[in-house]
ROFITOR-448200 format. One line per field, with one value per residue: residue number from 0; residue in one letter; y, z, x of N, C-alpha, C, O in turn. Coordinates in steps of 0.05 Angstrom, whole numbers, padded with zeros to 5 digits. Atoms other than C-alpha are relative to their C-alpha. Layout:
N
n	c(NUM  ...)
res	c(A  ...)
nnorth	c(Y  ...)
nup	c(Z  ...)
neast	c(X  ...)
canorth	c(Y  ...)
caup	c(Z  ...)
caeast	c(X  ...)
cnorth	c(Y  ...)
cup	c(Z  ...)
ceast	c(X  ...)
onorth	c(Y  ...)
oup	c(Z  ...)
oeast	c(X  ...)
This chain:
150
n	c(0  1  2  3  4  5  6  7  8  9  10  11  12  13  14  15  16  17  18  19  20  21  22  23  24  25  26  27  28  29  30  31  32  33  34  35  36  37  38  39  40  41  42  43  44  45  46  47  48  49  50  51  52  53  54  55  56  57  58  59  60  61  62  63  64  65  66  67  68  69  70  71  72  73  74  75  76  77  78  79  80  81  82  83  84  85  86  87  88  89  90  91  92  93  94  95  96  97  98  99  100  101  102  103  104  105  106  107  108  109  110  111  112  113  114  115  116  117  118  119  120  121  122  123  124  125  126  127  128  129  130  131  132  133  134  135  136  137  138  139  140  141  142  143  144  145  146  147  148  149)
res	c(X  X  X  X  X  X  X  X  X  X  X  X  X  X  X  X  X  X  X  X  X  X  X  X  X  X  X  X  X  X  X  X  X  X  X  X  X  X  X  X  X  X  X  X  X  X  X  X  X  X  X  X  X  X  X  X  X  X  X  X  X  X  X  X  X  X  X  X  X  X  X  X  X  X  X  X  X  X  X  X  X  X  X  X  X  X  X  X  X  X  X  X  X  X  X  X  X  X  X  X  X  X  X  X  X  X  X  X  X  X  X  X  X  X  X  X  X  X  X  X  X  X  X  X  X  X  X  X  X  X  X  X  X  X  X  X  X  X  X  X  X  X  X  X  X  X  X  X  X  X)
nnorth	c(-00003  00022  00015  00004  00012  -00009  00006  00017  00013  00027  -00001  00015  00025  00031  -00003  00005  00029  00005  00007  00019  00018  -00003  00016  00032  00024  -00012  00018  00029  00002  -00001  00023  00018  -00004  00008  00025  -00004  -00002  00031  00033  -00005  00007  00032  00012  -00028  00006  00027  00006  -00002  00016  00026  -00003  00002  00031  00018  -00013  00010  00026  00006  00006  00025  00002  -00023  00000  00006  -00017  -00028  00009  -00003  -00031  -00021  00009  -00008  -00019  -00014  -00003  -00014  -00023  -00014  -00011  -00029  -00012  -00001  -00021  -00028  -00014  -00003  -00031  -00027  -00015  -00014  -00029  -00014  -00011  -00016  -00029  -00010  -00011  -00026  -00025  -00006  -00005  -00022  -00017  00001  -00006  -00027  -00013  -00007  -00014  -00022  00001  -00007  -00026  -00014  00002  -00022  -00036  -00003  -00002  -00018  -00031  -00006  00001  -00029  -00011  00004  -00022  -00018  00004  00003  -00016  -00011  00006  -00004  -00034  -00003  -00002  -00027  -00022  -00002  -00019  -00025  -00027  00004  -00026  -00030  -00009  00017  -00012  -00026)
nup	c(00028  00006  00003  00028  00006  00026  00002  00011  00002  00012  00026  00011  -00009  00015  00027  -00008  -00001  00033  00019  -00008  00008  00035  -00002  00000  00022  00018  00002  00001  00026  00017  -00005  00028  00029  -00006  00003  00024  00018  00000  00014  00030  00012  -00014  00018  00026  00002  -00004  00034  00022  -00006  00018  00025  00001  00002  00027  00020  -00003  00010  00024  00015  00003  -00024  -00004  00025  -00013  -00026  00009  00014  -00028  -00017  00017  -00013  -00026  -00002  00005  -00031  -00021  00005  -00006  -00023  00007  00004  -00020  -00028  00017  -00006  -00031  -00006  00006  -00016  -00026  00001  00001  -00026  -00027  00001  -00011  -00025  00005  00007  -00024  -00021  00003  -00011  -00024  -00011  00006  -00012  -00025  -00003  -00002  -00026  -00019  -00007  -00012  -00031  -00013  -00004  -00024  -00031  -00002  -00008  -00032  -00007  00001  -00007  -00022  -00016  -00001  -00022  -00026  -00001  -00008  -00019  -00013  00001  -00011  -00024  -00017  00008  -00030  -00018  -00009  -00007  -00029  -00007  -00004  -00021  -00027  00003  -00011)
neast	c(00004  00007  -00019  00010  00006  00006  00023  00004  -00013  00002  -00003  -00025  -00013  00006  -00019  -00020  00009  00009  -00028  -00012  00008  -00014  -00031  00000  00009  -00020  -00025  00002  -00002  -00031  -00010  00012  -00003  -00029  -00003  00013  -00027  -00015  00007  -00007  -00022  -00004  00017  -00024  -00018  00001  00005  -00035  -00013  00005  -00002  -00028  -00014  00012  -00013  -00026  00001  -00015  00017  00021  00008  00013  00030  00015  00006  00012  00030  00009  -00010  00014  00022  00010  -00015  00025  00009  -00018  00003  00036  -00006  -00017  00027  00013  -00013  -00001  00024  00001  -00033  00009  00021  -00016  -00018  00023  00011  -00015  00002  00018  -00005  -00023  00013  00027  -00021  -00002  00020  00003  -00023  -00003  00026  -00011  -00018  00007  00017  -00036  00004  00030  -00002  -00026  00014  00026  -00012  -00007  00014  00005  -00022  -00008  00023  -00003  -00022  00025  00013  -00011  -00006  00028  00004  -00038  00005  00026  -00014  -00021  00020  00013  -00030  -00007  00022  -00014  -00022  00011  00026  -00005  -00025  -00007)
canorth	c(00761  00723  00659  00658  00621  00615  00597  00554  00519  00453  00459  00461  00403  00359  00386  00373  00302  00296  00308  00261  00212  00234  00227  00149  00131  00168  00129  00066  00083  00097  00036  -00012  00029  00013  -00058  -00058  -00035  -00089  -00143  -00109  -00100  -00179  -00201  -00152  -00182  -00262  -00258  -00226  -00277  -00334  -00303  -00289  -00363  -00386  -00342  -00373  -00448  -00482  -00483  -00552  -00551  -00480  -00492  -00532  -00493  -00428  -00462  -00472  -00400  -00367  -00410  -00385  -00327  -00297  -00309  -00275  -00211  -00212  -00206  -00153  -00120  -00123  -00091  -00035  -00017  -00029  00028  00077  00073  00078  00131  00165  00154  00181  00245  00248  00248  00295  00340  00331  00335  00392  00425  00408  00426  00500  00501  00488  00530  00587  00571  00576  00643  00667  00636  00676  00742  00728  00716  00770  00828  00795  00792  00867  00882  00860  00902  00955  00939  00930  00992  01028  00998  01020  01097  01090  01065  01121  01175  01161  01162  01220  01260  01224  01260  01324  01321  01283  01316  01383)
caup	c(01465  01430  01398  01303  01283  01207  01183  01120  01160  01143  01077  01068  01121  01072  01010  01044  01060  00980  00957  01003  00978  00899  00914  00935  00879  00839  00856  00857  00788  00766  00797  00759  00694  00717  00724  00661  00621  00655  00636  00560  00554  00590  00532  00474  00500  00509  00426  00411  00445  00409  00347  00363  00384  00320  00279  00307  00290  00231  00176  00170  00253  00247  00189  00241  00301  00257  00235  00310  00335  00273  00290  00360  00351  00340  00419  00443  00395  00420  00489  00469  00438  00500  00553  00496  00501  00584  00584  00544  00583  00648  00618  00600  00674  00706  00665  00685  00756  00748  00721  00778  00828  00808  00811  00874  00895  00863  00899  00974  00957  00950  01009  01049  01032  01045  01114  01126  01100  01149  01200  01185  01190  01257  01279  01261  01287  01347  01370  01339  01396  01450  01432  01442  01501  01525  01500  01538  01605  01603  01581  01651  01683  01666  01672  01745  01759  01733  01778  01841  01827  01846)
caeast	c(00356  00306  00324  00322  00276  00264  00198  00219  00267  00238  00233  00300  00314  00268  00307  00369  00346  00315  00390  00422  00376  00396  00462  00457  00411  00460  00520  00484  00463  00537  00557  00505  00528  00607  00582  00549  00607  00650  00604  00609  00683  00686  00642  00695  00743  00720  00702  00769  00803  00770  00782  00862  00863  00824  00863  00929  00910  00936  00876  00855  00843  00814  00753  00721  00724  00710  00644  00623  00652  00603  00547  00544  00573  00496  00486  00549  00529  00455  00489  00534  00472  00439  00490  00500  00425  00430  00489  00450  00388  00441  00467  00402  00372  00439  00436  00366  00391  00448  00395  00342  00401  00425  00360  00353  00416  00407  00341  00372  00435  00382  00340  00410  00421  00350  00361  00431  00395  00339  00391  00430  00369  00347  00414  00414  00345  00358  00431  00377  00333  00383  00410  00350  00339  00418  00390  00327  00366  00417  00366  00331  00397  00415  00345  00355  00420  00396  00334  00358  00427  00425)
cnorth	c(-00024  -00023  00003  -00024  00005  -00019  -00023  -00025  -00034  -00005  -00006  -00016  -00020  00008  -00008  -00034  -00015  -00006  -00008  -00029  -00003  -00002  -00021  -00008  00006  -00013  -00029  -00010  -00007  -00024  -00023  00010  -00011  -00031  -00015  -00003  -00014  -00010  00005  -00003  -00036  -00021  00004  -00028  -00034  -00001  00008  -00022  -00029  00007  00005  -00045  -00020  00014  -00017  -00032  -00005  -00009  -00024  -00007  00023  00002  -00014  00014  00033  00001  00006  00023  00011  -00010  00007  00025  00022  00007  00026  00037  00008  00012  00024  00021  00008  00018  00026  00019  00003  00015  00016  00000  00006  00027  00023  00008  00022  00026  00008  00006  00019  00018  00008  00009  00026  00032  00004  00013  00030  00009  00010  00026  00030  00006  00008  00028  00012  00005  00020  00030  00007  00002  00024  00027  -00008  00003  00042  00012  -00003  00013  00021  00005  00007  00030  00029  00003  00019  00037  00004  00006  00028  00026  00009  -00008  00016  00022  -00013  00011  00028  00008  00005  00012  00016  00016)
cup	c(-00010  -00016  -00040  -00004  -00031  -00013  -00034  00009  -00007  -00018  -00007  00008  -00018  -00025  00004  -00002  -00028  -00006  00012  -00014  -00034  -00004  00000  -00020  -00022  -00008  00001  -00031  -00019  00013  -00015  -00026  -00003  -00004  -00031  -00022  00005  -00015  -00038  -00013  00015  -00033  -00033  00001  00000  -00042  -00015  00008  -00008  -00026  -00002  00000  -00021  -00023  00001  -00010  -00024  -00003  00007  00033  -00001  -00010  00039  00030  -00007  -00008  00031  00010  -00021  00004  00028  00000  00010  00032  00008  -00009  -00003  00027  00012  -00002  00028  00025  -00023  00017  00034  00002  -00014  00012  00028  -00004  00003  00023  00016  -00007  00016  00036  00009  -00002  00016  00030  00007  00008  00033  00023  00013  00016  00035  -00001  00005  00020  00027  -00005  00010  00027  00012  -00007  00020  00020  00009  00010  00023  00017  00009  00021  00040  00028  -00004  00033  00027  00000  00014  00025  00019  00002  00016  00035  00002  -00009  00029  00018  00009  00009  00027  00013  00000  00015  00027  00006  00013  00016)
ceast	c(-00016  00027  -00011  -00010  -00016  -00025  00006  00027  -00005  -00006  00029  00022  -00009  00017  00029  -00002  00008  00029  00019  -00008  00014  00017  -00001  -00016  00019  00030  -00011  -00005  00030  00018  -00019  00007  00028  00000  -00006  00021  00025  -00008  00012  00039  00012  -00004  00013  00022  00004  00004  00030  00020  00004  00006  00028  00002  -00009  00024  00033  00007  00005  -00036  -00018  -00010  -00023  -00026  -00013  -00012  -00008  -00021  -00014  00000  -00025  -00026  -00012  00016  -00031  -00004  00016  -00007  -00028  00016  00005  -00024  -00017  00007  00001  -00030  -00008  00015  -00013  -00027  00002  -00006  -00017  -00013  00023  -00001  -00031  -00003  00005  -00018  -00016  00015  00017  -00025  -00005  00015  -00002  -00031  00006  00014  -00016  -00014  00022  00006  -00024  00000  00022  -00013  -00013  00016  00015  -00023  -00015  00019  00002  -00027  00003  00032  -00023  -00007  00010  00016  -00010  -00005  00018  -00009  -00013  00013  00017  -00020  -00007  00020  00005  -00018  00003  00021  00001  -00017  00010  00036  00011  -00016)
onorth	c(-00047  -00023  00006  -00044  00023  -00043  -00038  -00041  -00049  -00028  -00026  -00020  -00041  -00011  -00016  -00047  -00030  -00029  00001  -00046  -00021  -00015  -00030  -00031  -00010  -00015  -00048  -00031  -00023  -00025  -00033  -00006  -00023  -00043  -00035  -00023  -00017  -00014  -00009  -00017  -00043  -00038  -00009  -00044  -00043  -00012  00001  -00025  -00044  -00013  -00001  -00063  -00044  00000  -00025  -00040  00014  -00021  -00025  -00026  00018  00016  00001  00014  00050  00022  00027  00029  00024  00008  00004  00026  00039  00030  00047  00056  00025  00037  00038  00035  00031  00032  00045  00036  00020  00019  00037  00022  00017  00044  00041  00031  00041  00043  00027  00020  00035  00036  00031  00022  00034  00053  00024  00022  00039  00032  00031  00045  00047  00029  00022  00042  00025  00025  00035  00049  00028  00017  00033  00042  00010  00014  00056  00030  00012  00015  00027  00019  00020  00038  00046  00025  00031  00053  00025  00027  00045  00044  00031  -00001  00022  00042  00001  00024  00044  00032  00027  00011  00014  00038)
oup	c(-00005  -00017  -00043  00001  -00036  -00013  -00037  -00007  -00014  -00017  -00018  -00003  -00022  -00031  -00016  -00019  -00034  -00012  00004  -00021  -00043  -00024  -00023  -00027  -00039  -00029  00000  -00042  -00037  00007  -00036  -00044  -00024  -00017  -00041  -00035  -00013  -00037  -00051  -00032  00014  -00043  -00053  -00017  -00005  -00054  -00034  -00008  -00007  -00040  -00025  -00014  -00023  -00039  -00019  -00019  -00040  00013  00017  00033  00006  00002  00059  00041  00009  -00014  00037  00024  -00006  00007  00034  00017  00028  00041  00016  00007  -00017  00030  00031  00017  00029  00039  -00015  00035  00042  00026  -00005  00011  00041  00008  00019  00027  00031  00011  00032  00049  00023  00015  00017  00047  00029  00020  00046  00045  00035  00017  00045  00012  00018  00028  00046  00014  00031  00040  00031  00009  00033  00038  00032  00028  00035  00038  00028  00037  00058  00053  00015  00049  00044  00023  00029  00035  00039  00020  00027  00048  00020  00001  00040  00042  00032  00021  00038  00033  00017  00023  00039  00028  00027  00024)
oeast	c(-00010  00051  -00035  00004  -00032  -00020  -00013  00036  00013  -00015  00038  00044  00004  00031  00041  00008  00026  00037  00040  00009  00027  00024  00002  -00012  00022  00042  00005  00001  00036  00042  -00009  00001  00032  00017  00005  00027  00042  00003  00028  00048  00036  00011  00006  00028  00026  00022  00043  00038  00023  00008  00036  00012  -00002  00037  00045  00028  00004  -00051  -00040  -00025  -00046  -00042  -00015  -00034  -00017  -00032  -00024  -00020  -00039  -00043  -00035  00034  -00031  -00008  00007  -00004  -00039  00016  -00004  -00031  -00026  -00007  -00013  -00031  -00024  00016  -00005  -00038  -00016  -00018  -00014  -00021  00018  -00002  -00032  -00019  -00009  -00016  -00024  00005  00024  -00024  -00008  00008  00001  -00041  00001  00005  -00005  -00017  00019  -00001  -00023  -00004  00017  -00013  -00012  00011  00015  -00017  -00027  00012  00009  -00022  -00003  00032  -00036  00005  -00002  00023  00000  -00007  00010  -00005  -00008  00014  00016  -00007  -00003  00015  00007  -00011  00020  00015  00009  -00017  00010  00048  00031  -00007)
């Protein structure tokens, strides 16, 4: 019996490949956005902490160190500012992943059936064949017996 061989099979070994690759930039993305949103709630939570432990100080200690904390406060909420806008243009590339990954996905998944149809009607074409063959042999069998027979 021959052997199936399907004519876009490497098409959808490189597509296969493609969305191995989309996967790993995919999680490397959602791991820089994970880190990201550490650093942010790190940065939440450093300013609330100065502001519980300013808040807790007795007044005439507190003016002075509430002057300093508001004076530099500008830095810590450029920072802030900063991972914000780094987490929505994560966020933005990973959907644009998701969305290319997907495609990709739905492009193999269809190339994969194609291939099982193909395999299936050579699959079929080929008992066909052998069948044929099976009629052919006993055909000239039996007109052999009838001849040579009697």
């Amino acid at each position: 019996m021959k052997r199936f061989v399907w004519r876009l099979q490497r098409i959808l070994d490189l597509k296969t490949k493609k969305e191995q690759k989309m996967r790993s930039e995919l999680l490397e993305l959602t791991e820089k956005l994970a880190e990201t949103r550490g650093l942010l709630l790190m940065q939440k939570r450093i300013l609330e902490n100065i502001i519980a432990g300013l808040a807790a100080e007795k007044p005439k200690k507190r003016l002075s160190k509430q002057e300093f904390f508001l004076r530099h406060s500008g830095t810590n909420n450029e920072r802030i500012a900063k991972l914000k806008e780094k987490i929505n243009v994560l966020e933005l590339q990973q959907r644009e992943k998701i969305i290319e990954l997907l495609k990709i996905r739905r492009f193999r998944e269809g190339l994969e059936r194609l291939r099982d149809e193909a395999k299936k009607r050579f699959i079929g074409e080929q008992e066909r064949l052998e069948q044929k063959e099976m009629d052919e042999i006993a055909a000239v069998s039996f007109t052999r017996n009838m001849i040579y027979g009697q």
